[in-house]
SEVOFI-769314 format. One record per atom (N, C-alpha, C, CB): x, y, z; residue number from 1. Coordinates in nm, 4 decimals, m for minus. Each point is the difference from the previous one (the first is absolute). Last residue first. Glycine has a CB too. Layout:
x->X&y->Y&z->Z&n->NUM $
...
# end
This chain:
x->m0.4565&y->1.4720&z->m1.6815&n->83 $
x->m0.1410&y->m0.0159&z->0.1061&n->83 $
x->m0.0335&y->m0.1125&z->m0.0039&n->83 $
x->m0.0984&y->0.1882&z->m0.0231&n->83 $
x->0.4479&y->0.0103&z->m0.2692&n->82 $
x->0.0271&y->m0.1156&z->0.0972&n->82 $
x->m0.0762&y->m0.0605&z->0.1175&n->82 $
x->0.1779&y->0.0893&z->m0.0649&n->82 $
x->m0.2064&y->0.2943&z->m0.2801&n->81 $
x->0.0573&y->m0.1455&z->m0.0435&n->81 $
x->0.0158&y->m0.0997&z->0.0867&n->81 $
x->0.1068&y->0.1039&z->m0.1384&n->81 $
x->m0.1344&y->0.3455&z->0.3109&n->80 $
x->m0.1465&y->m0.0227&z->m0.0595&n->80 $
x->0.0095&y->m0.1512&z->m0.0930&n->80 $
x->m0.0577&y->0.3026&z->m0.0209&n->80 $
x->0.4818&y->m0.1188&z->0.2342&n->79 $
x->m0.1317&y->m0.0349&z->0.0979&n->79 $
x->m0.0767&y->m0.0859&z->m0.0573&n->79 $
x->m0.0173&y->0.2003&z->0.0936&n->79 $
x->0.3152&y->m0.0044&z->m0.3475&n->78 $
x->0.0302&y->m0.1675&z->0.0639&n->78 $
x->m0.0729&y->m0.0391&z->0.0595&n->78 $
x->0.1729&y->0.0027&z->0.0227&n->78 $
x->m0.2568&y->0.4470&z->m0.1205&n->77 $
x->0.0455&y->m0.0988&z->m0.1479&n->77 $
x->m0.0120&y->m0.1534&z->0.0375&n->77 $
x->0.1982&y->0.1799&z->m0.0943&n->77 $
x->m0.0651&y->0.1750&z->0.4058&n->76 $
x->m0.1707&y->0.0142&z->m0.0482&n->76 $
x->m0.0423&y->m0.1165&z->m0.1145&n->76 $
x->0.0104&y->0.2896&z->0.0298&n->76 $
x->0.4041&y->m0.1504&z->0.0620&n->75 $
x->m0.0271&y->m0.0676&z->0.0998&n->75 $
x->m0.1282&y->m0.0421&z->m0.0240&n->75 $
x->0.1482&y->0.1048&z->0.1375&n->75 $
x->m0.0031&y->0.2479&z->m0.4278&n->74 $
x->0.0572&y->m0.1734&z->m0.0401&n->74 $
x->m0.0327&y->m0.0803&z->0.1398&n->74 $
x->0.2429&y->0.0641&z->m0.1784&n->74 $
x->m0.3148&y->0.3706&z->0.2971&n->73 $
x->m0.0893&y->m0.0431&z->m0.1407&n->73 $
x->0.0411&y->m0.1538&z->m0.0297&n->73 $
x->0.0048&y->0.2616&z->m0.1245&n->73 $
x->0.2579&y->m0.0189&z->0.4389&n->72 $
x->m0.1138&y->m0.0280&z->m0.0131&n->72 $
x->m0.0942&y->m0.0735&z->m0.0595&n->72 $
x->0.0764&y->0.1297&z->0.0508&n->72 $
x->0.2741&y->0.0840&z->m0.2108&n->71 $
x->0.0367&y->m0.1837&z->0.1013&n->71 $
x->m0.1353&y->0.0290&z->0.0687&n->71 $
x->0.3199&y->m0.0545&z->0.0904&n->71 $
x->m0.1665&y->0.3346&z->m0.4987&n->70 $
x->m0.0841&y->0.0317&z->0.0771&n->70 $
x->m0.0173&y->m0.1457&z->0.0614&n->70 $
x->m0.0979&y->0.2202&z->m0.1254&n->70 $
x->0.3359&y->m0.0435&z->m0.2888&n->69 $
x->0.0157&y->m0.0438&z->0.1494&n->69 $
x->m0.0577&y->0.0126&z->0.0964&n->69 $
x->0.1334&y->0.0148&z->m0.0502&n->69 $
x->m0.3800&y->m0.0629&z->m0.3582&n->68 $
x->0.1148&y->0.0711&z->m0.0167&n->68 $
x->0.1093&y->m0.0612&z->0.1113&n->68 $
x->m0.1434&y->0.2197&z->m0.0947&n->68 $
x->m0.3007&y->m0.3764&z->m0.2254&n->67 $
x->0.0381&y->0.0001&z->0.1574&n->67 $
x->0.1625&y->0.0888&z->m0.0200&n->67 $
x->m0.1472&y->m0.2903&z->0.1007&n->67 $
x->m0.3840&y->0.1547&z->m0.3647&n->66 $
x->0.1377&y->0.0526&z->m0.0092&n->66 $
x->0.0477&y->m0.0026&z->0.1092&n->66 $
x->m0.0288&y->0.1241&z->m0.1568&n->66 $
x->m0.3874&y->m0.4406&z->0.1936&n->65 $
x->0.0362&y->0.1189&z->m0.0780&n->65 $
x->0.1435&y->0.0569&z->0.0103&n->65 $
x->m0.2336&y->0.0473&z->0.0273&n->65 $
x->0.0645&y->m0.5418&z->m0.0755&n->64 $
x->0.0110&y->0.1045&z->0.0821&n->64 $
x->0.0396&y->0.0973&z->m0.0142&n->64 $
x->0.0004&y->m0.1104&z->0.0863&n->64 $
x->m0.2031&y->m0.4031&z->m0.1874&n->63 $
x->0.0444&y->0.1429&z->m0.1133&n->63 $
x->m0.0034&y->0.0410&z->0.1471&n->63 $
x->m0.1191&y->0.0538&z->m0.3044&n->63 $
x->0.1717&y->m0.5458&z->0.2191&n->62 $
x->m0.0458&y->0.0698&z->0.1209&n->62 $
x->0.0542&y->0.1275&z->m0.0767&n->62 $
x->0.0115&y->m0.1744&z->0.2429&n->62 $
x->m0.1515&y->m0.3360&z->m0.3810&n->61 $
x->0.0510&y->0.0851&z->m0.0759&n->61 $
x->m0.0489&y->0.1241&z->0.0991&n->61 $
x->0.0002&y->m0.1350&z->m0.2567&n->61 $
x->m0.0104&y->m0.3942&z->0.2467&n->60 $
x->m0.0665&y->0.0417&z->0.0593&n->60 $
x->0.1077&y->0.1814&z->m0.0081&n->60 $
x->m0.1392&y->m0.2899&z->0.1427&n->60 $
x->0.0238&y->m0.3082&z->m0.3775&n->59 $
x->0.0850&y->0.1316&z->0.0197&n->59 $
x->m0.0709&y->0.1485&z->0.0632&n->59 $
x->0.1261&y->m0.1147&z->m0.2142&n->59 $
x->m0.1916&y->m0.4017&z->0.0399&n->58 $
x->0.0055&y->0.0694&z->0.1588&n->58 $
x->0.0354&y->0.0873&z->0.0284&n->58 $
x->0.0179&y->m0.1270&z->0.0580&n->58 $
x->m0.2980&y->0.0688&z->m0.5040&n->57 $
x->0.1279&y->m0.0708&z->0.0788&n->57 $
x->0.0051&y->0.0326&z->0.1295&n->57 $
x->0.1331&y->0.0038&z->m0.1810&n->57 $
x->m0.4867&y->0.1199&z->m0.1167&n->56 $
x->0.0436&y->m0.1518&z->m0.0824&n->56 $
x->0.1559&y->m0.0059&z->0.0654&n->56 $
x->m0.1547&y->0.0144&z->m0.2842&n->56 $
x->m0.1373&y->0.3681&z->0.4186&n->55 $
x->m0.0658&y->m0.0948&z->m0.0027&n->55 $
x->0.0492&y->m0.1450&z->m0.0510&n->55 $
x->m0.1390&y->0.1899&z->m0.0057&n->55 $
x->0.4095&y->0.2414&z->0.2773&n->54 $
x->m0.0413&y->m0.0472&z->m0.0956&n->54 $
x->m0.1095&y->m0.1511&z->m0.0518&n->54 $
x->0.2151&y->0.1574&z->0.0192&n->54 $
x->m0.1132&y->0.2919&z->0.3122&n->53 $
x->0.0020&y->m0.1427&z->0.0302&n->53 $
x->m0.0385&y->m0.0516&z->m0.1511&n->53 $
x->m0.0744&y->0.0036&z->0.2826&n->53 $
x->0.2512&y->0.4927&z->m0.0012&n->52 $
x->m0.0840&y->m0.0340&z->m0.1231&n->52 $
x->0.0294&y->m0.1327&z->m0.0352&n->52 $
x->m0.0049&y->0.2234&z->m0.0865&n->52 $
x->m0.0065&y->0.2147&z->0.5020&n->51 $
x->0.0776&y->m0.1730&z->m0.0421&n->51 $
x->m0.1041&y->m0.0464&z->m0.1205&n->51 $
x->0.0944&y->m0.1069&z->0.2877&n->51 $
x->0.0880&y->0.6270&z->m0.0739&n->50 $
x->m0.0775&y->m0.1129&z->m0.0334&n->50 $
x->0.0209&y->m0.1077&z->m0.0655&n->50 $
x->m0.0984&y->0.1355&z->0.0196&n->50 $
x->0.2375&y->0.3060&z->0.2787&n->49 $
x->0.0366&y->m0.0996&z->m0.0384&n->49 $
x->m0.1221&y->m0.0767&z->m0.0199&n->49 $
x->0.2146&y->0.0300&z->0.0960&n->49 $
x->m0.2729&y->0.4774&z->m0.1642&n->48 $
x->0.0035&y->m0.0976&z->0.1160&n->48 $
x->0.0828&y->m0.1597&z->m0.0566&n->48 $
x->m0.2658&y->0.1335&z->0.1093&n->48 $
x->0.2174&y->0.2830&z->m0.4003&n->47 $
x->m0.0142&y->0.0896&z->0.1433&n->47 $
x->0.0420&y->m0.1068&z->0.1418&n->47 $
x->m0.2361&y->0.1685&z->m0.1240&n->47 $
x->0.3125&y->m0.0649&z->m0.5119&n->46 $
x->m0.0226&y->m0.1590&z->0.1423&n->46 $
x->0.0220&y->0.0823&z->0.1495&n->46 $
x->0.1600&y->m0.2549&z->m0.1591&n->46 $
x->m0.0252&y->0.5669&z->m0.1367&n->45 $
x->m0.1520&y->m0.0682&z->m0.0310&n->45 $
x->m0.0933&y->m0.1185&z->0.0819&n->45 $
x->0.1115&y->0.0543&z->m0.2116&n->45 $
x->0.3180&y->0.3651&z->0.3771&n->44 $
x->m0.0166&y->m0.1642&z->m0.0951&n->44 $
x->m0.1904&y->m0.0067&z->m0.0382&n->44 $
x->0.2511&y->m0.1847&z->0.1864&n->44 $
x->m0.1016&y->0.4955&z->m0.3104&n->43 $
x->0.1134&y->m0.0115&z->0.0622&n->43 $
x->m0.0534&y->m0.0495&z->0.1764&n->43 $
x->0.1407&y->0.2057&z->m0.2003&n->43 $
x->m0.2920&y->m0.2276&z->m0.3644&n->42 $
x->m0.0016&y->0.0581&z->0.1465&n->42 $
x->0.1085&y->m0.0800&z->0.0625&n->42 $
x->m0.2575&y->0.0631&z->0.0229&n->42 $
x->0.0058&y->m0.1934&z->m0.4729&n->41 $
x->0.0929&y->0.0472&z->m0.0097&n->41 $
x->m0.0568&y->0.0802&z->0.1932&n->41 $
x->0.0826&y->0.0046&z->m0.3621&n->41 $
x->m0.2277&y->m0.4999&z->0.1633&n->40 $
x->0.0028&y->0.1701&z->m0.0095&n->40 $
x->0.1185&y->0.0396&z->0.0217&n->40 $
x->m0.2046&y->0.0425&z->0.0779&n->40 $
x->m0.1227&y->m0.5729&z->m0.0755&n->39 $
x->0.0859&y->0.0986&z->m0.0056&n->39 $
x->0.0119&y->0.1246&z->m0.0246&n->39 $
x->0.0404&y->m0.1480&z->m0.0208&n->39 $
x->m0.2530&y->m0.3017&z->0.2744&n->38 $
x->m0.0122&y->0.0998&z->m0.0692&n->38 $
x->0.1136&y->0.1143&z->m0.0546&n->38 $
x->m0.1962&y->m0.0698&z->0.1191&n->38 $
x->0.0937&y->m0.4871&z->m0.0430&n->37 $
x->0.0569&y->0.0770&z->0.0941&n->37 $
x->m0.0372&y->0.1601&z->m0.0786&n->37 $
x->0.2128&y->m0.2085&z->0.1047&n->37 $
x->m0.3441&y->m0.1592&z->m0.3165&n->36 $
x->m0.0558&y->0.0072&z->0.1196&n->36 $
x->0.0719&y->0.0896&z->0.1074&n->36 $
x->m0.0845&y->m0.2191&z->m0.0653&n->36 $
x->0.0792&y->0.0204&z->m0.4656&n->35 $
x->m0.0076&y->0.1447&z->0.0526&n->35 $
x->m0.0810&y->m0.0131&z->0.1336&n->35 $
x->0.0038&y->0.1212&z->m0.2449&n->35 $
x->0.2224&y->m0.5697&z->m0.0315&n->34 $
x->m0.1114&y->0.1252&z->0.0102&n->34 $
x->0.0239&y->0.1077&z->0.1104&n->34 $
x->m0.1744&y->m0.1679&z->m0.0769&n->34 $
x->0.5049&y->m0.1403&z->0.0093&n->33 $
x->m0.0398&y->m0.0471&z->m0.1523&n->33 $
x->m0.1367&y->0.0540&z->0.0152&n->33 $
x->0.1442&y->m0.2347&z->m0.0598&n->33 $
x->0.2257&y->0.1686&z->0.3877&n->32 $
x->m0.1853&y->m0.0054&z->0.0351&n->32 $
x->m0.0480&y->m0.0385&z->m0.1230&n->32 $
x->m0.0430&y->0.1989&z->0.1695&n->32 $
x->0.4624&y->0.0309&z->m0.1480&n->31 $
x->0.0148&y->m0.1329&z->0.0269&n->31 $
x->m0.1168&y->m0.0998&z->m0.0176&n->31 $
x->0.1590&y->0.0950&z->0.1413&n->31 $
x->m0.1381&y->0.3642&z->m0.1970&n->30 $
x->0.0341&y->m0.0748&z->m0.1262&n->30 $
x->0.0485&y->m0.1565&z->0.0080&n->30 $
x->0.0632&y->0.2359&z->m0.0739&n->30 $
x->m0.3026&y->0.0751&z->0.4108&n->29 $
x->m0.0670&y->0.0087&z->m0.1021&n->29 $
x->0.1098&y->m0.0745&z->m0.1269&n->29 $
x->m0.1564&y->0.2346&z->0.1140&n->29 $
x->0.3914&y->m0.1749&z->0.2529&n->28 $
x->m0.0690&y->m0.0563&z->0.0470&n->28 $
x->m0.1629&y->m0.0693&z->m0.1358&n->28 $
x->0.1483&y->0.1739&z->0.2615&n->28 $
x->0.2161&y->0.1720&z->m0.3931&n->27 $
x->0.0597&y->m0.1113&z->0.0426&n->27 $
x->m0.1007&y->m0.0903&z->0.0481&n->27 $
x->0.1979&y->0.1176&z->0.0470&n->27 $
x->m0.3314&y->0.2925&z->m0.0109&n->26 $
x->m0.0149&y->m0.0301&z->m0.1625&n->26 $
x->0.0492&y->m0.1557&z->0.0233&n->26 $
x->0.0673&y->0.2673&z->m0.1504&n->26 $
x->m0.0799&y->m0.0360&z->0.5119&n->25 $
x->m0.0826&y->m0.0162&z->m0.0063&n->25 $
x->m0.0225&y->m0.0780&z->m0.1777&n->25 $
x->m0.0262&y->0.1956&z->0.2348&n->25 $
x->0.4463&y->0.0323&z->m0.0861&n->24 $
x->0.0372&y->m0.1553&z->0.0732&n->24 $
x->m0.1667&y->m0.0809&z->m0.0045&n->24 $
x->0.2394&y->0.1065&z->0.2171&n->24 $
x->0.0365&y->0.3125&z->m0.3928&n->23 $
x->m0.0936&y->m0.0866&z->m0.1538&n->23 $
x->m0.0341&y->m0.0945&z->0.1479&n->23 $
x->0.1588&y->m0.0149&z->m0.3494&n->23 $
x->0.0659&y->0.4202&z->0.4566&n->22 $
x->0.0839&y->m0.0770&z->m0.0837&n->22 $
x->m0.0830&y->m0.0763&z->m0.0537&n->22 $
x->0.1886&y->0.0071&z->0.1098&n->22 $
x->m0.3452&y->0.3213&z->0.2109&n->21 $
x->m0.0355&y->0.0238&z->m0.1337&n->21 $
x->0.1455&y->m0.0885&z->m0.0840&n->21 $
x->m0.1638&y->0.2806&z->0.0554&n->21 $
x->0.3071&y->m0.2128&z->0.4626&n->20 $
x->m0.1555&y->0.0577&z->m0.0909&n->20 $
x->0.0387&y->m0.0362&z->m0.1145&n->20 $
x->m0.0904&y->0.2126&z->0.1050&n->20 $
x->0.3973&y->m0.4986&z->0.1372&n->19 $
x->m0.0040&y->0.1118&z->0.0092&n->19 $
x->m0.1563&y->0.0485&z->m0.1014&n->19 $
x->0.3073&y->m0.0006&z->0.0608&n->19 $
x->m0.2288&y->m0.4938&z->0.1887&n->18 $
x->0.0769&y->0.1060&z->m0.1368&n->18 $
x->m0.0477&y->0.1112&z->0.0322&n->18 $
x->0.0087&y->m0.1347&z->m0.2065&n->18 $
x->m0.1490&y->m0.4140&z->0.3352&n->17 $
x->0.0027&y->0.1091&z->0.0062&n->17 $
x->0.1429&y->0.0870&z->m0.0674&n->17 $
x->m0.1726&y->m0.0781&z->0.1968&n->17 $
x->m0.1967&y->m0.3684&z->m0.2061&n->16 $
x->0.0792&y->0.0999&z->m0.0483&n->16 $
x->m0.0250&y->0.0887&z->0.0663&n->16 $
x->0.0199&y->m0.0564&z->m0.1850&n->16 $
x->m0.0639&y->m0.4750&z->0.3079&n->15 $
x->0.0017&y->0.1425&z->0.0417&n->15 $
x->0.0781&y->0.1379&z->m0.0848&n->15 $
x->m0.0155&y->m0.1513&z->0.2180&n->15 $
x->m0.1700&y->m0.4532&z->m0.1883&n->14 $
x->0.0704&y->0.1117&z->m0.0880&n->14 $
x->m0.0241&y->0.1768&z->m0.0080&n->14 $
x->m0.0083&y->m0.2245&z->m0.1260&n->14 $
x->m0.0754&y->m0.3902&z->0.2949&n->13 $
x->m0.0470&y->0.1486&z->0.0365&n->13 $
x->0.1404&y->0.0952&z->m0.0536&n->13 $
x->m0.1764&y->m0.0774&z->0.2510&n->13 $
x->m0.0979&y->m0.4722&z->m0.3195&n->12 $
x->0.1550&y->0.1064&z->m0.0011&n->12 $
x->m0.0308&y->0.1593&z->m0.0098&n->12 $
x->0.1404&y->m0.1940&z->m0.1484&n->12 $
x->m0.2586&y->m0.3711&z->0.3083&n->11 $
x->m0.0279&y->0.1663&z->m0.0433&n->11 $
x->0.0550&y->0.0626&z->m0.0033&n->11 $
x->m0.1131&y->0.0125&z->0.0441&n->11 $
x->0.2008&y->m0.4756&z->0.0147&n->10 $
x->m0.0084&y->0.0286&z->m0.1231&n->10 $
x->m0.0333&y->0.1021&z->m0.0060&n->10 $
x->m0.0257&y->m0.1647&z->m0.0613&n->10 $
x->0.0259&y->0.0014&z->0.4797&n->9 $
x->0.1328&y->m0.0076&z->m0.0672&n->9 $
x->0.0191&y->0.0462&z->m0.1547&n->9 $
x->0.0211&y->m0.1878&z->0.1636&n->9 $
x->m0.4793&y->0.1286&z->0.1210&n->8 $
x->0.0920&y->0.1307&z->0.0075&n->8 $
x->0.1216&y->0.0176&z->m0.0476&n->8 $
x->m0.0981&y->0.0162&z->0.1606&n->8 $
x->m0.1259&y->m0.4180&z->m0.1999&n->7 $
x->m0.0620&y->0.0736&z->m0.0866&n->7 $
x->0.0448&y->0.1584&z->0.0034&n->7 $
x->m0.1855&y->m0.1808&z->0.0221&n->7 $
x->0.3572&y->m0.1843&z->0.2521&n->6 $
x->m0.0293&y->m0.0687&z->m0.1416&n->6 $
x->m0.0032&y->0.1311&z->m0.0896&n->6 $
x->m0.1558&y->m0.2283&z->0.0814&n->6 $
x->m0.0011&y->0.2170&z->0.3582&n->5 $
x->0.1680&y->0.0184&z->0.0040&n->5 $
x->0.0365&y->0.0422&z->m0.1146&n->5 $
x->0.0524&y->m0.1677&z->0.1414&n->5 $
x->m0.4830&y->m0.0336&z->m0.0874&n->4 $
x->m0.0104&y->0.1451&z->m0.0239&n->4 $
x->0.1548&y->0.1044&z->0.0096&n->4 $
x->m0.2671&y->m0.0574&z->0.1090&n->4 $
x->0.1918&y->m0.4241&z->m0.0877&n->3 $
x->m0.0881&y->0.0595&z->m0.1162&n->3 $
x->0.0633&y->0.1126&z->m0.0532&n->3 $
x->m0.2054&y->m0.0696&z->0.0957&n->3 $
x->0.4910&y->m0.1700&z->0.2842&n->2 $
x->m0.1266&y->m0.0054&z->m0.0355&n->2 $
x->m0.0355&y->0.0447&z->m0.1458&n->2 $
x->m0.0309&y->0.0283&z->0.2385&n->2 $
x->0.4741&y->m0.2847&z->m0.0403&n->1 $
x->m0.0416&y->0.1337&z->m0.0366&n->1 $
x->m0.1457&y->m0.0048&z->m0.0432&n->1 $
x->0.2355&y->0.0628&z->m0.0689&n->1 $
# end
């Protein structure tokens, strides 16, 4: 197993998702232990999936905005994670 095998085995990618305005930007911001994801009140606030990478682990923290049923959307999700 190479280096870099090595090094992807330990990352760990962590996708919230949830319905509008449950806390899932705060969460990210309380994992983070600083205020990088932004937060509010709307329906939804978080507009685009975004990925938030932490500096002292491998950890790699994906906010997305509210989702209802809308399969679409959640497709969209996996996509953009999985580019």
């Amino acid at each position: 197993m190479g280096n870099t095998e090595s090094q992807d085995l330990k990352k760990l990618n962590i996708v919230l998702i949830g319905k509008p305005s449950v806390g899932k930007s705060t969460l990210i911001n309380s994992i983070l232990g600083q205020e990088r994801a932004p937060e509010g009140n709307g329906y939804p606030f978080t507009h685009d999936i975004t990925q938030y990478t932490s500096d002292k682990t491998n950890l790699t923290l994906y906010d997305t905005p509210g989702i209802d049923q809308n399969l679409i959307f959640k497709k969209t999700i996996f996509h953009k994670i999985y580019e």
